[in-house]
C-alpha positions in Angstrom: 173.1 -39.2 -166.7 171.9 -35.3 -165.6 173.3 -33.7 -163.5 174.8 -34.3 -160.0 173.7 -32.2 -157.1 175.7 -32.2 -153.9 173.3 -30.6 -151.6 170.0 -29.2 -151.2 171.5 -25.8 -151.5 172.2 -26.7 -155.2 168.8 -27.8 -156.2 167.3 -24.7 -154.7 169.9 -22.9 -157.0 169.0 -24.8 -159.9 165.0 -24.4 -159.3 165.2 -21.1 -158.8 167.0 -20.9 -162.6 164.1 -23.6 -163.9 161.3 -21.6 -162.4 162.0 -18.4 -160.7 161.0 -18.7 -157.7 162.5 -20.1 -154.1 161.6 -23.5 -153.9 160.3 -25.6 -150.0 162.8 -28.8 -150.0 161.3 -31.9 -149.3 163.3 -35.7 -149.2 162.9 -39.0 -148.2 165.8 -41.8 -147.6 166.1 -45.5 -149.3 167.0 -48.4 -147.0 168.7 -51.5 -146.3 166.8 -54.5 -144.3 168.6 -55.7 -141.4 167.6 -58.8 -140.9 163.9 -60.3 -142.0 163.7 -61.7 -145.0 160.9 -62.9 -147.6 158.9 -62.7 -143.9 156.4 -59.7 -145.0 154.2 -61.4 -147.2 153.9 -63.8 -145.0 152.6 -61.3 -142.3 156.1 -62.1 -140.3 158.6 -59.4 -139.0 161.2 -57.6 -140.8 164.0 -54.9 -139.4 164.5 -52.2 -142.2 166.5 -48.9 -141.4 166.6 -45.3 -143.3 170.2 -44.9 -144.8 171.9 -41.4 -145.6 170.5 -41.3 -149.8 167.8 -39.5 -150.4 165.6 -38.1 -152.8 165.2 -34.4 -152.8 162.6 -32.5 -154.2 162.4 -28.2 -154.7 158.9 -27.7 -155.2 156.8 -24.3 -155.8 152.9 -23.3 -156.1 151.5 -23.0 -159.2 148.3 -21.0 -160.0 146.7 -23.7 -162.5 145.9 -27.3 -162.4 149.3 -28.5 -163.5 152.2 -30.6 -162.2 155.1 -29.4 -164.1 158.4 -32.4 -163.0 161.5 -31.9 -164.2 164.0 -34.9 -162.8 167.5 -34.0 -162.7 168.9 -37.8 -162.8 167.1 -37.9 -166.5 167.5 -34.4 -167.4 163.4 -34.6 -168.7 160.6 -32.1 -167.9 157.2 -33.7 -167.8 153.6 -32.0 -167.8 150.6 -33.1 -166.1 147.6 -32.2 -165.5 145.6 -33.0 -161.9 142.6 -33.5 -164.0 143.7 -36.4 -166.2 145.9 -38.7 -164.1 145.0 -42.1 -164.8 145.8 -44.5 -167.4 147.7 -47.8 -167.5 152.1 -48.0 -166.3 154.4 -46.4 -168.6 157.4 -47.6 -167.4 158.7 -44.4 -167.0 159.9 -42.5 -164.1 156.9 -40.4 -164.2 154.6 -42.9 -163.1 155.4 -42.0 -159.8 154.7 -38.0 -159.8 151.1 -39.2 -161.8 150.5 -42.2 -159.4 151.2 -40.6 -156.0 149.2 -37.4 -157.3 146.4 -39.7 -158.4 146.4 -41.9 -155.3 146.4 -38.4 -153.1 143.5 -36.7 -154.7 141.2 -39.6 -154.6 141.8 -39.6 -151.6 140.1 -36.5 -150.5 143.4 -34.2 -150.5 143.3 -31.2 -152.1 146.0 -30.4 -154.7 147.4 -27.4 -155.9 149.1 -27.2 -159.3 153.0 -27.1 -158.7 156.7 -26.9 -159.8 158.8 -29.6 -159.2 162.3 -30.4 -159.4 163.3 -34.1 -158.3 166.9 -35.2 -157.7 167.7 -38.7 -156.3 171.0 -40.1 -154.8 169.6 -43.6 -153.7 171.5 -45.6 -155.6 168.9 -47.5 -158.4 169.1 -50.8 -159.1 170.6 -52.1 -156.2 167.5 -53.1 -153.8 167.9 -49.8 -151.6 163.8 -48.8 -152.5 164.9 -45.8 -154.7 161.0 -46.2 -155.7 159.8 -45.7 -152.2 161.3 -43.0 -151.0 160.9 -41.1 -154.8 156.8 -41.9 -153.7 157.0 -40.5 -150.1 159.2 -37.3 -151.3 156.7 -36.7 -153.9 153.9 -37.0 -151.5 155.7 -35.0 -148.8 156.3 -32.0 -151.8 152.8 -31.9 -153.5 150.6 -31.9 -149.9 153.6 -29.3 -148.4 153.3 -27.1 -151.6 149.2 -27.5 -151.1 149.1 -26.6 -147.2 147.9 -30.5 -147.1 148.1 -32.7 -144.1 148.1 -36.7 -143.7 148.4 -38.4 -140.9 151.6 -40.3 -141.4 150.8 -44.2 -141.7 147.9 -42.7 -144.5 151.2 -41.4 -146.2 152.7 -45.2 -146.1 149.8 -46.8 -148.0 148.9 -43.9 -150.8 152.5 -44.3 -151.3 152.5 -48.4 -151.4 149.4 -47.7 -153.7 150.5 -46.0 -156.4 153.4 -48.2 -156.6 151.0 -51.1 -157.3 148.4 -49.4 -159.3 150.3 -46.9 -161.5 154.1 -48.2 -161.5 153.1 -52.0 -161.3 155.0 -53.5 -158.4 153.1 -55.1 -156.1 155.6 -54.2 -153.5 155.0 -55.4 -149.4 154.7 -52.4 -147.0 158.1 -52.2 -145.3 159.4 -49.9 -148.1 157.2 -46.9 -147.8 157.2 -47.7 -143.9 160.6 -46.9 -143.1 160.7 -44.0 -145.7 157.9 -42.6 -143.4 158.5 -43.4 -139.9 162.3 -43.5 -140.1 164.4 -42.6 -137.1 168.0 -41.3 -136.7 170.1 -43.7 -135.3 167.6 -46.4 -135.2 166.5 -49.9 -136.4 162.8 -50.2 -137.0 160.8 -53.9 -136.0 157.8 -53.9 -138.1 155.0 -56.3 -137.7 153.9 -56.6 -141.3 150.6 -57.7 -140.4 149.6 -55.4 -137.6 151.8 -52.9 -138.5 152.7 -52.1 -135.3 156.2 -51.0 -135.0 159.3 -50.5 -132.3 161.9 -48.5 -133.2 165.6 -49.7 -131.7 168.6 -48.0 -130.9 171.5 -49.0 -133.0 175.1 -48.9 -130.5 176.6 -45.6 -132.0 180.1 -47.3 -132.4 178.4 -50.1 -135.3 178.4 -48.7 -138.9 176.0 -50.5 -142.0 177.9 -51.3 -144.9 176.2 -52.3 -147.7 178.7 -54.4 -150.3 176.4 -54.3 -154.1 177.6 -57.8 -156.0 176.5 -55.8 -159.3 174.5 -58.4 -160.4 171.1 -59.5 -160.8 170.3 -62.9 -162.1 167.2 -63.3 -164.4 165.1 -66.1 -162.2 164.9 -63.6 -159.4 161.2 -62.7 -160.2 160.1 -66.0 -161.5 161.4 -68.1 -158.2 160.3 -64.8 -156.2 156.2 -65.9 -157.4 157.7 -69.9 -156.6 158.6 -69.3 -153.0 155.4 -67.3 -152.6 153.3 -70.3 -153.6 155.5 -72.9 -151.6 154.6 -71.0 -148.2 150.7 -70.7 -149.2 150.8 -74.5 -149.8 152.9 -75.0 -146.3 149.9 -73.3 -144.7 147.4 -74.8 -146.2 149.0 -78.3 -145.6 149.8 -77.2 -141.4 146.5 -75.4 -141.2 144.6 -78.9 -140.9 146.4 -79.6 -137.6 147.0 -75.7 -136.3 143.4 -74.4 -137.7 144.3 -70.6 -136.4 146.8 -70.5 -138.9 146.1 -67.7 -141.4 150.2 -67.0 -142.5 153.5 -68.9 -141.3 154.1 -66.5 -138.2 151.0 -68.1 -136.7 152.5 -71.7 -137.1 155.6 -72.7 -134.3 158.9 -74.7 -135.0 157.3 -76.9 -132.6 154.5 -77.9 -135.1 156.4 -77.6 -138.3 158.5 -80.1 -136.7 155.4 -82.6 -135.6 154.0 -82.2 -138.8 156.8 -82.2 -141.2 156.3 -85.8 -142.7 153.0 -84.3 -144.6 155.3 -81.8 -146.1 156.9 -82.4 -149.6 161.1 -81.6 -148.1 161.0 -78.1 -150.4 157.8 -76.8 -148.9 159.2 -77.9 -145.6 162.5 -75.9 -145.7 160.5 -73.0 -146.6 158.4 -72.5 -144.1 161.1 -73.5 -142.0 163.3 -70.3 -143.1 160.4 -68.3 -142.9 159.2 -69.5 -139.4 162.8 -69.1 -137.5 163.4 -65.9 -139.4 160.6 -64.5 -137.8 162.4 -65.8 -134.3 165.5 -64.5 -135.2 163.8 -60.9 -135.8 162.6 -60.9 -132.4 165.7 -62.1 -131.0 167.9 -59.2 -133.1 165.2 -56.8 -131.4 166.5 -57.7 -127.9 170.1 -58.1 -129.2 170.2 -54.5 -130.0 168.4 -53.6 -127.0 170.9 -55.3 -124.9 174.0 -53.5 -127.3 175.0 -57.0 -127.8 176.7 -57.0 -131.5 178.1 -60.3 -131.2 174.8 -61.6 -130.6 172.8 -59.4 -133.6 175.9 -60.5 -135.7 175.4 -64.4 -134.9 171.6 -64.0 -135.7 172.5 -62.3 -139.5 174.8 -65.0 -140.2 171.9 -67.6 -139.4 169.5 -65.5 -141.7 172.3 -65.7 -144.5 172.6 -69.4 -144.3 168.9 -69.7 -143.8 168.0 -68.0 -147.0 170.7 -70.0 -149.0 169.9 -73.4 -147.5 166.5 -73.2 -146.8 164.6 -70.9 -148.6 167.5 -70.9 -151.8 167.2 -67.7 -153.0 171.2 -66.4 -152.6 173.7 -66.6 -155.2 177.4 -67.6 -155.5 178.4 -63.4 -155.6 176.4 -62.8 -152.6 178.0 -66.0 -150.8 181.5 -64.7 -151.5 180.5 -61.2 -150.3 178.9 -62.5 -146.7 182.3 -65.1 -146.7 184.8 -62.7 -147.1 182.9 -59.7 -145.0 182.9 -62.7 -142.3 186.5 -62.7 -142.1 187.1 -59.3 -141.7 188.4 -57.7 -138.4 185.7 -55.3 -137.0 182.6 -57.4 -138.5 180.0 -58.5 -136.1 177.6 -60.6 -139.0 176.6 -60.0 -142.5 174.2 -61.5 -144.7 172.2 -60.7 -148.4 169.2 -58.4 -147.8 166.3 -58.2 -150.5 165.2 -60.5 -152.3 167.9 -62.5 -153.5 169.5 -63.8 -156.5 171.7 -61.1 -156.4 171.7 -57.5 -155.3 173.2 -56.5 -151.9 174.6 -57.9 -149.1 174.3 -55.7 -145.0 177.4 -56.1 -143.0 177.4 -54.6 -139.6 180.8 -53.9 -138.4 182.7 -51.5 -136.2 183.3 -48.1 -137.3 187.2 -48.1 -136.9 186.8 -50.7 -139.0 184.9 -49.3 -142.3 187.8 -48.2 -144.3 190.3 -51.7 -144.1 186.9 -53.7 -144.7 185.9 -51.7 -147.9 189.6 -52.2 -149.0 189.7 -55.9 -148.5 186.4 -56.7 -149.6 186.9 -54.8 -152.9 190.2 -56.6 -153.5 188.9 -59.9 -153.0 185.3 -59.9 -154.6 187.5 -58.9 -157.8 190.0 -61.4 -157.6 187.1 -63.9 -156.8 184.5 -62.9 -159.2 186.4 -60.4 -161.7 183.3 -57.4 -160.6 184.2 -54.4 -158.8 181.6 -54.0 -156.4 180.1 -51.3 -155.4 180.2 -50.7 -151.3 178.7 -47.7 -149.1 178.9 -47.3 -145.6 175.8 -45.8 -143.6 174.2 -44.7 -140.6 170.6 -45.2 -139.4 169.1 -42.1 -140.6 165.8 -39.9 -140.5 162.7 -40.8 -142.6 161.6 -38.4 -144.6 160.3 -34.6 -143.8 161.0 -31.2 -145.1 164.5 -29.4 -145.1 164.8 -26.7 -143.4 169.0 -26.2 -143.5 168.6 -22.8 -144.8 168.4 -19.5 -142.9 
């Protein structure tokens, strides 16, 4: 579908051939989620990083009010105009250009008309936030194009905005977050309440490979809304006894544990994932500080069984994919990472390692599942900025 660009040097070639003129490069990367899961919207802790896809966009001035997109991936050209944003989703991949532009102008950044030429390599689909960093490159392009400037964590919740208002996702924060404030090399511990953040080196001899089961089972959104509900009425059963409790991070084991015989057995495993998954967060943050892989590894494999146990939202393809990445030589932990019920899984293994684990987890899923799954091996990697590669 489109066409496929290799490098920035090719979309520059191709926008000078769309519109004349040499284009400013702007991107933005997806990401995986180390370890923290379901956690953010319940104010917890989560441990995304930036991976090496991207979305790139050339972008040039106009001297009128309109945003002319043309998106390589779809091989469509779209016109706006910064006058007449709004309206209602379209389900189109054009309600993010509209939506970020929106969200930016109201508020109080001035926008110039302008040229766009969008090309994506985050793989869609496959729970990498192909959405979030198509937002934050589009932000990046239309306020670099406009001599604009926002202070960055501005730039995380225009971009989370127009994903709720004009795409229709009511998406957490962590997305956007790590497109933005992304580092090279390092993990990122986001407090999804405060949003304070620390970012953490990742030992350079540890790659993340990302294993996609290639499927997606239809409950995922329905028992997404379920577990949602299940932790609002753990907190509103534990807040008579722990009154400060406004989410589950403010609640303890300790007290879950006193107080468990007032909670129907499902509520109770729920907040019980959600309550030491926040732990484990803050234990992975010291395990990386301390380079001690065995230990981050141990604490993914207590998320994974966690979320299948506890909180029940894995699936037999992602079980097999964290069983068989488990017995692998090289592998420190793995576990699924989004929201479940199929998607990906995040293995993080030694780098000597990569190719023999790609190999035998390939070979097996198939034999196992009859799916060919689809595995890329990463690198912590920058959030997003302009390029500036050429001389």
């Amino acid at each position: 579908m489109g066409k496929t660009l290799s490098t920035p040097e090719s979309l520059e070639h191709l926008f000078r051939q769309e519109y004349g003129t040499r284009p400013r490069i702007f991107r933005a990367p997806g990401r995986v989620n180390l370890i923290g899961e379901h956690t953010d919207y319940n104010d917890g802790f989560v441990m995304p990083v930036a991976i090496g896809f991207d979305t790139w966009i050339g972008v040039g001035p106009r001297p009128d009010r309109i945003l002319r997109a043309h998106s390589t991936n779809f091989s469509e050209t779209l016109e706006f105009s910064l006058d007449s944003l709004a309206g209602p989703p379209r389900k189109h991949w054009s309600d993010f250009v509209r939506g970020v532009a929106s969200v930016l102008q109201s508020n109080g950044q001035h926008l110039t008309g302008a040229n766009l030429m969008i090309h994506g390599n985050v793989p869609m689909g496959a729970g990498l936030s192909s959405s979030a960093s198509l937002e934050v490159a589009i932000a990046l392009a239309l306020l670099g194009t406009s001599e604009a400037e926002a202070a960055p964590l501005d730039l995380v919740k225009w971009c989370q905005r127009a994903e709720h208002e004009f795409v229709g996702t009511r998406c957490g924060i962590m997305d956007q977050f790590i497109a933005v404030f992304g580092e090279a090399g390092r993990a990122l511990m986001l407090d999804c309440r405060s949003l304070q953040h620390e970012l953490v080196q990742i030992p350079a001899e540890a790659r993340l490979i990302i294993c996609n089961s290639m499927v997606k089972h239809n409950l995922a959104s329905g028992e997404y809304n379920r577990r949602r509900a299940d932790c609002e009425a753990g907190v509103g059963i534990l807040r008579k006894h722990v009154p400060e409790a406004k989410a589950l991070r403010d609640v303890s084991l300790d007290n879950l544990e006193r107080y468990r015989r007032e909670l129907p057995d499902v509520i109770y495993r729920r907040c019980r994932h959600v309550i030491s998954e926040n732990h484990r967060v803050s234990h992975a943050a010291s395990a990386l500080q301390s380079k001690d892989l065995h230990q981050f590894g141990r604490l993914m494999r207590e998320s994974h069984h966690s979320l299948r146990d506890d909180y029940e939202v894995s699936c037999h393809e992602l079980d097999i994919l964290v069983e068989i990445a488990c017995e692998c030589d090289g592998v420190y932990g793995s576990r699924m990472t989004g929201g479940g019920f199929g998607g990906c899984t995040i293995t993080v293994a030694k780098a000597e390692s990569a190719n023999a684990f790609q190999e035998i987890v390939s070979t097996r899923y198939k034999e196992q599942t009859g799916i060919t799954p689809a595995i890329y091996v990463c690198s912590a990697s920058q959030g997003g900025g302009e390029w500036l590669g050429r001389g």
